[in-house]
C-alpha positions as CSV (number, residue, x, y, z in Angstrom):
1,X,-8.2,26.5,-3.3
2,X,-10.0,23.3,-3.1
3,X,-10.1,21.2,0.4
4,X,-11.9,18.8,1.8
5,X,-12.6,17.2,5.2
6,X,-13.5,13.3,5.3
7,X,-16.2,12.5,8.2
8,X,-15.9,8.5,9.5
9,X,-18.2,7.0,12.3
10,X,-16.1,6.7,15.6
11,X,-15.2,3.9,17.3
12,X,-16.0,4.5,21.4
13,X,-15.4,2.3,24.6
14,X,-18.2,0.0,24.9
15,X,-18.3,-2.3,27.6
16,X,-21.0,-4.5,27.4
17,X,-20.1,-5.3,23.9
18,X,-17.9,-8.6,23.8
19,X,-15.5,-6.9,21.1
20,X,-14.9,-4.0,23.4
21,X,-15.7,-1.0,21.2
22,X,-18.7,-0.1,19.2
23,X,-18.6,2.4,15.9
24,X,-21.3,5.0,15.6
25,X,-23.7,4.6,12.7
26,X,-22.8,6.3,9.0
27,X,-25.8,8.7,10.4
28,X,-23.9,9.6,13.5
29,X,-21.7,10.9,10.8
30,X,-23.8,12.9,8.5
31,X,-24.7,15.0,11.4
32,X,-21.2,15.1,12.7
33,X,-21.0,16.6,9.0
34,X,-23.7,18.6,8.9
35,X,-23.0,20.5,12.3
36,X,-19.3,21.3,11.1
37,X,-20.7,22.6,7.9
38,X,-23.3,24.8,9.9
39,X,-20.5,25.7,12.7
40,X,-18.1,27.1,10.2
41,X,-19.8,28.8,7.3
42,X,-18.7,26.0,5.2
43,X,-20.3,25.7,1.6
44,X,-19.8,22.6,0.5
45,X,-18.5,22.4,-3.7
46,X,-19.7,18.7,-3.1
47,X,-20.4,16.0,-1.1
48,X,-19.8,12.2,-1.1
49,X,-20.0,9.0,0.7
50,X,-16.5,7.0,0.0
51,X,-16.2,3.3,0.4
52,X,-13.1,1.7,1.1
53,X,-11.9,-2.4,1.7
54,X,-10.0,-2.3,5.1
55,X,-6.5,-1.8,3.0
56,X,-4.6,-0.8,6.1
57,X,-1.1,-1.3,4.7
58,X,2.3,1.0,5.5
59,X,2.8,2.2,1.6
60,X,-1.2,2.1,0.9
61,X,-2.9,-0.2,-1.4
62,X,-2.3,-1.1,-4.7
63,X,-4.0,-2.3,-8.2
64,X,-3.3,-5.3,-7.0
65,X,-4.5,-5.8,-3.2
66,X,-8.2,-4.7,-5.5
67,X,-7.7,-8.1,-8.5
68,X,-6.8,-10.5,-5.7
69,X,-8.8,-10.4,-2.4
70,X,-12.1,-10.9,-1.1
71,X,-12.9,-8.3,1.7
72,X,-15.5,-9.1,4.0
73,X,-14.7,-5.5,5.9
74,X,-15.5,-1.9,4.3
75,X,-15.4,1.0,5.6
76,X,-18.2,4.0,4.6
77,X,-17.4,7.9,5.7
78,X,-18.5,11.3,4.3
79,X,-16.2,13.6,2.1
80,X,-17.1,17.2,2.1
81,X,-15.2,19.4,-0.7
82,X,-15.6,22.8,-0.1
83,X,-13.4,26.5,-1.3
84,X,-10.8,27.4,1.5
85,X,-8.1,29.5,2.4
């Protein structure tokens, strides 16, 4: 069976940051990644970096949120697709 695991920088208390919080780098996650891989036996099918607008909605996004709006936030993780039980 196919799976997969997705692999986003954290966000972590920061407090001499004036917003309050500060997200590790898209590195912080490759490793993060790459240790799980190692850690578990995991042979990955494929691996990819995803982008995403911030399109935090209730029911999700649709073809339309895309056509009509200018984001000037996007979001960049690691997918890993692997076999698994």
């Amino acid at each position: 069976m196919l799976r997969f695991q997705d692999f986003a920088p954290s966000k972590k208390p920061f407090l001499a940051s004036l917003r309050g919080v500060e997200c590790e780098t898209f590195e912080d996650a490759v490793a993060t990644a790459d240790e799980w891989m190692r850690r578990e036996g995991i042979r990955p099918v494929s691996v990819e970096t995803v982008i995403v607008p911030n399109l935090w909605r209730e029911r999700g996004p649709t073809d339309a949120d895309f056509a009509q709006h200018e984001y000037s936030e996007w979001y960049q993780f690691v997918r890993v697709w692997y076999e698994g039980k």
